[in-house]
C-alpha positions as CSV (number, residue, x, y, z in Angstrom):
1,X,6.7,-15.3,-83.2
2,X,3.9,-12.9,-83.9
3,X,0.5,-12.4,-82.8
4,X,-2.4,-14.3,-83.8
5,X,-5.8,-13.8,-83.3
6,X,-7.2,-17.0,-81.3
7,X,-10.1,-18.9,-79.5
8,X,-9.5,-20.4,-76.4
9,X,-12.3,-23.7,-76.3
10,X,-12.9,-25.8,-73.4
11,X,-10.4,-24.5,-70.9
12,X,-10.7,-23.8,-67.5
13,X,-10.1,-20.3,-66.5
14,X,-9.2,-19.2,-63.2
15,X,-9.0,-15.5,-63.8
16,X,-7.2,-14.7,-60.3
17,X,-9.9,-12.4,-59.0
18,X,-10.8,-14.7,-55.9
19,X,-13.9,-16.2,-57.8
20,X,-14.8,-19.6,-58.7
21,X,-12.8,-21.2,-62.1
22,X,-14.9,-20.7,-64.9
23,X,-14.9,-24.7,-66.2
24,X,-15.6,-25.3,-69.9
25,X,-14.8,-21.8,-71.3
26,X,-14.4,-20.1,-74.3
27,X,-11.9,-17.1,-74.5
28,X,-11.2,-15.1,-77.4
29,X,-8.1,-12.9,-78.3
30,X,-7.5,-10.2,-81.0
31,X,-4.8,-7.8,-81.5
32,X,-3.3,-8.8,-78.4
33,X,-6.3,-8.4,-76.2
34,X,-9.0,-10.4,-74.3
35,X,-12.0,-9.2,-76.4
36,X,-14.7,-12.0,-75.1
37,X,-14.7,-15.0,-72.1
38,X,-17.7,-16.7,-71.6
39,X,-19.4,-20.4,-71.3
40,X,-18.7,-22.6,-74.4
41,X,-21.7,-22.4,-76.6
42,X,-22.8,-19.1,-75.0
43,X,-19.8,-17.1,-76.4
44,X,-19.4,-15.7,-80.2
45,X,-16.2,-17.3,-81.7
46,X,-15.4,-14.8,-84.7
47,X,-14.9,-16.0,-88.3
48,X,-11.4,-17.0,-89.0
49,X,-9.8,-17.6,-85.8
50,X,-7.5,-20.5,-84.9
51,X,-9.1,-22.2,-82.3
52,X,-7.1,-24.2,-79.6
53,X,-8.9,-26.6,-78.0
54,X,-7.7,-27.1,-73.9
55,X,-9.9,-29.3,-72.4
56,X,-8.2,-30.3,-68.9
57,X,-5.8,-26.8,-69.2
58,X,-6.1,-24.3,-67.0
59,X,-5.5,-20.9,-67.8
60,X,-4.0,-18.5,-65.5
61,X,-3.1,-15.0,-66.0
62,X,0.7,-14.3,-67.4
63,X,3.1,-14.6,-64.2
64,X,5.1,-10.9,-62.7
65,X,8.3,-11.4,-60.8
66,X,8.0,-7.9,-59.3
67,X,12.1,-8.1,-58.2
68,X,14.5,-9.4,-60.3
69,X,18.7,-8.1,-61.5
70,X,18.8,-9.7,-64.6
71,X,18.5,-12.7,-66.1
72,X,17.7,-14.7,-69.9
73,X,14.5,-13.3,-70.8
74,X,13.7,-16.5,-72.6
75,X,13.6,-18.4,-69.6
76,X,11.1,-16.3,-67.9
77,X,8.9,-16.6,-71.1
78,X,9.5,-20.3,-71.1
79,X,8.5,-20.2,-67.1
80,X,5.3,-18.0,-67.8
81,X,6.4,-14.6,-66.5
82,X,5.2,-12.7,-68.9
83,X,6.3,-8.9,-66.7
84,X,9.9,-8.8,-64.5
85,X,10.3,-5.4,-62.4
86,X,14.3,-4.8,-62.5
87,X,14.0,-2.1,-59.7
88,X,16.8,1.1,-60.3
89,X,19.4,1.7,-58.1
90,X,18.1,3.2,-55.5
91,X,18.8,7.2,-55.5
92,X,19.4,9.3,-52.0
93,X,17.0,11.6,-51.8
94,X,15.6,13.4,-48.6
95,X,12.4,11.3,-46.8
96,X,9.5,12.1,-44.9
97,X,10.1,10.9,-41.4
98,X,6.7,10.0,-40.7
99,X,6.6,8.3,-44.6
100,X,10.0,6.5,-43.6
101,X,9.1,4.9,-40.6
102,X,5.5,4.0,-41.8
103,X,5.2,0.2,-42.5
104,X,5.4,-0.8,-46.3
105,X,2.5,-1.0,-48.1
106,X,3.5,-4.5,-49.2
107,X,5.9,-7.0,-48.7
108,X,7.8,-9.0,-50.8
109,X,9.6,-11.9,-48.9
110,X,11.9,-13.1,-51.9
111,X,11.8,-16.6,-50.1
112,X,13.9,-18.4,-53.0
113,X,16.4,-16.2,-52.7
114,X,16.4,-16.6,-48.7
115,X,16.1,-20.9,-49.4
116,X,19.3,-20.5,-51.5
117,X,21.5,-18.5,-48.8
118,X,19.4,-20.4,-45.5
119,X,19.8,-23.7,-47.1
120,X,23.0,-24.9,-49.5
121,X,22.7,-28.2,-48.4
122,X,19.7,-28.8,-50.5
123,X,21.2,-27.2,-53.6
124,X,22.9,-29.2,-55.8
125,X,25.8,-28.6,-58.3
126,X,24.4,-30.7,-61.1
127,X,21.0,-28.7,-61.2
128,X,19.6,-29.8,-64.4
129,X,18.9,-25.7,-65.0
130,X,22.5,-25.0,-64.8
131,X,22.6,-26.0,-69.2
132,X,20.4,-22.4,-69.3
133,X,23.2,-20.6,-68.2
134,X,26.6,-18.8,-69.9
135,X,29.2,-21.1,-69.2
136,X,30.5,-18.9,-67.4
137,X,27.9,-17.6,-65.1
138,X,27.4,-21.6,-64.3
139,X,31.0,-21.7,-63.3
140,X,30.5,-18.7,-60.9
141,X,27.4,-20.3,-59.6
142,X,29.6,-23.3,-58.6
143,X,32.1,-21.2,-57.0
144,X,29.4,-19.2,-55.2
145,X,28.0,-23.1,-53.9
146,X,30.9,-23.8,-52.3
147,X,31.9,-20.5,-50.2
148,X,27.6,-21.0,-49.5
149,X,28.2,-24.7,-48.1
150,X,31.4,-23.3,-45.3
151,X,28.7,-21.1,-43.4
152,X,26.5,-23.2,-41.4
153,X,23.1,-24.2,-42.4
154,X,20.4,-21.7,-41.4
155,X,17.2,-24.2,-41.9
156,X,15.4,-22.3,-38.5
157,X,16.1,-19.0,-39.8
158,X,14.3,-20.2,-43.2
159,X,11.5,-21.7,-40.7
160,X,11.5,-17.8,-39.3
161,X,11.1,-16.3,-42.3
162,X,8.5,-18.3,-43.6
163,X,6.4,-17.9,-40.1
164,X,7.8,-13.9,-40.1
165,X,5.8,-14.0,-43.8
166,X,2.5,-15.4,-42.5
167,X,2.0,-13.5,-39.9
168,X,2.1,-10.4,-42.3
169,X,-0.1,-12.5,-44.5
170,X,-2.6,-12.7,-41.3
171,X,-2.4,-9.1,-40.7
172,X,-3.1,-7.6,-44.1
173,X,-0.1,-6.8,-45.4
174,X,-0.6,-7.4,-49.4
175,X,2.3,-9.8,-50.3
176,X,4.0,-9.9,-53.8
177,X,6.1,-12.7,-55.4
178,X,9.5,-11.7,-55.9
179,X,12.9,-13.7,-56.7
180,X,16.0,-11.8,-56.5
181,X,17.0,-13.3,-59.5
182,X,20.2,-12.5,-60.2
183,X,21.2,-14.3,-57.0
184,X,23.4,-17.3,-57.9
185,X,21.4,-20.1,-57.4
186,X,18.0,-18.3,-58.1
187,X,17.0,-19.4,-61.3
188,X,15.6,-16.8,-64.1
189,X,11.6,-18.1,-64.4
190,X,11.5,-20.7,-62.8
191,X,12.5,-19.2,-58.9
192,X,9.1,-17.9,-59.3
193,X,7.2,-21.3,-59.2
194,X,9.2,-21.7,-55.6
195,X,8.3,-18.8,-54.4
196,X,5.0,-19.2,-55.1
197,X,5.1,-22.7,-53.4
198,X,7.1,-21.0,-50.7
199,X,4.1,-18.8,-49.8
200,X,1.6,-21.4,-49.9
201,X,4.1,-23.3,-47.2
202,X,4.1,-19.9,-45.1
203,X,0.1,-20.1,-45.0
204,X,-1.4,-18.3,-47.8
205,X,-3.8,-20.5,-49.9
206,X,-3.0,-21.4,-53.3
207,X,-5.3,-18.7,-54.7
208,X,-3.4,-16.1,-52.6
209,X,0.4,-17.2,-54.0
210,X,-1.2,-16.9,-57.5
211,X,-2.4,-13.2,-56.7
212,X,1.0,-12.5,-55.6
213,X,2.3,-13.0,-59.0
214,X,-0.8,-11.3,-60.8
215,X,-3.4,-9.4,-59.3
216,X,-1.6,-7.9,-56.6
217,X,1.7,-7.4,-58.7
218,X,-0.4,-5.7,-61.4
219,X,-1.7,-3.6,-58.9
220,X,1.5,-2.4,-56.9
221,X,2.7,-1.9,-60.5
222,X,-0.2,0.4,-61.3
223,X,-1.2,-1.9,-64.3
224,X,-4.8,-3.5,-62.8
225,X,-6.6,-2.1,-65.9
226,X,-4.2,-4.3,-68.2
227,X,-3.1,-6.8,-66.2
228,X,-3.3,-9.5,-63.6
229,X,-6.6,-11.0,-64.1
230,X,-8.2,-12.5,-66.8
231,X,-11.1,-10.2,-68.2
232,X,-12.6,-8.9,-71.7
233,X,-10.3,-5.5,-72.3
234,X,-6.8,-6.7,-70.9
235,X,-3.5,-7.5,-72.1
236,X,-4.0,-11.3,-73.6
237,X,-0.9,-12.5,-71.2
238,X,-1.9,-15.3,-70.2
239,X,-0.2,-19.1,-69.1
240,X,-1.5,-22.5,-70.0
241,X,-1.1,-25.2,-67.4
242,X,-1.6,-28.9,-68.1
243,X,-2.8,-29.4,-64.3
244,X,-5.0,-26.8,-61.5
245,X,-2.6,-24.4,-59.1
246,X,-5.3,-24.0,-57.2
247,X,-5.3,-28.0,-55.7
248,X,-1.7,-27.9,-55.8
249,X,0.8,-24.6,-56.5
250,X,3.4,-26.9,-57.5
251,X,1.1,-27.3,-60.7
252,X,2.5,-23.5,-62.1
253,X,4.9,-25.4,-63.2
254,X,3.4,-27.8,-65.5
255,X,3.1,-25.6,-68.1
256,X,1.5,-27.1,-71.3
257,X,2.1,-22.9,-73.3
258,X,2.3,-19.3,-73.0
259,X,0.7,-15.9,-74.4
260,X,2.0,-12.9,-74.1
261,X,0.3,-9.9,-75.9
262,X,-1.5,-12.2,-77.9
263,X,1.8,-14.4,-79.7
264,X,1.5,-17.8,-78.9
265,X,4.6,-19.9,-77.5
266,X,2.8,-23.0,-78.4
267,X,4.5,-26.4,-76.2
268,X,6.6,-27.1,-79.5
269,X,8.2,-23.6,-79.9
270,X,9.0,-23.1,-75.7
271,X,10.5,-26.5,-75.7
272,X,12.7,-25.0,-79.2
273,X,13.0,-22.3,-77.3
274,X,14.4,-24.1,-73.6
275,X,16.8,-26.0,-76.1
276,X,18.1,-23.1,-78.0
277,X,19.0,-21.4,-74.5
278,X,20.9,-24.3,-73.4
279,X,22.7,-24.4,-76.3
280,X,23.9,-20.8,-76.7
């Protein structure tokens, strides 16, 4: 794939600032940036440019999973998440007390990965996503199902965490969406979508989960003058949904194509992509 110069027509964008979706808009995107976004027929649509047209899509900026160990970088593409954080090993270096015992400045609740160790009952050993994975990483994943299903099921812990992460919600604390994928059982790309969910279940609006993954990552990530928004001068990551997160979070994951840095996965080339995974 390489990157094309392009004009977004018709779309609704919800550029994950906390405003309104812009219905019927136009957005254009050269050299891999956002260089105009505007009403249809108020916005200058350059000479040249393939034009897509996405009337009833919604565009939503490119996903962040800001804690993952791994995983296929195809199938976050194919899921939308356009930026992973692989945090280092962490290093032991001397702390400030007062800086140590100071409440994080966010939190990130990795609810999917929680789901998967507070509730094996629900998982299932023919999970459709298991063809993504290395043979043998799917037989691992097995084996790591059943030791999972001899503890006892945690649902009220889940419950806990979940109410644990709204009340942080309701006090402030900035929340980011983060997997721990890497986790058997916590798929690469699309754990994301069920975290987001996850977050909405806890008590933060559908706007809110969609931050977590965008503006608020790009911010903890010092990137808020690239990414995680949608706005003339940013990096043109951006995801293409066939349905509105914002009635329904669930809809992240009907995902119609992707940008990233201005190279279109169009729907034909992600599902090439999905079936060239599975059958590596």
């Amino acid at each position: 794939m390489t990157p094309v110069d392009l004009a977004l027509l018709h779309a609704t964008v919800i550029d994950a600032t906390g405003g309104r979706p812009r219905p019927d808009a136009t957005l254009v995107v050269r050299a891999g940036r956002i260089t105009a976004l505007g009403r249809f027929g108020d916005t200058h649509v350059p000479r040249g440019l393939r034009k897509l047209d996405l009337r009833g899509k919604f565009v939503v900026p490119g996903l962040c999973d800001v804690r993952v160990h791994g995983g296929d970088p195809a199938l976050f593409l194919a899921n939308g998440v356009t930026t992973a954080r692989a945090p280092l090993p962490p290093r032991r270096v001397p702390l400030d007390p007062v800086e140590f015992v100071r409440p994080p400045a966010h939190h990130v609740p990795t609810l999917a990965r929680h789901a998967v160790l507070d509730r094996p009952s629900l998982l299932s050993a023919d999970d459709y996503r298991l063809k993504y994975l290395p043979p043998t990483e799917r037989d691992g994943w097995r084996w790591a199902l059943e030791k999972l299903r001899r503890k006892p099921d945690r649902a009220a812990l889940f419950e806990h965490r979940l109410r644990f992460t709204g009340a942080l919600h309701r006090a402030g604390v900035p929340i980011l969406a983060g997997t721990d994928t890497g986790t058997p059982w916590v798929f690469p790309g699309f754990a994301l979508h069920e975290e987001l969910a996850f977050l909405v279940e806890a008590g933060c609006t559908p706007m809110q989960a969609l931050q977590s993954a965008t503006k608020e990552a790009a911010r903890y990530l010092g990137r808020s003058a690239t990414h995680g928004t949608i706005a003339v001068g940013k990096v043109a990551d951006l995801l293409i949904l066939d349905a509105d997160p914002l009635l329904d979070i669930r809809n992240t994951r009907k995902i119609h194509s992707v940008l990233t840095r201005g190279t279109h996965l169009t729907p034909t080339a992600r599902a090439q992509l999905l079936a060239t995974t599975a059958a590596a």
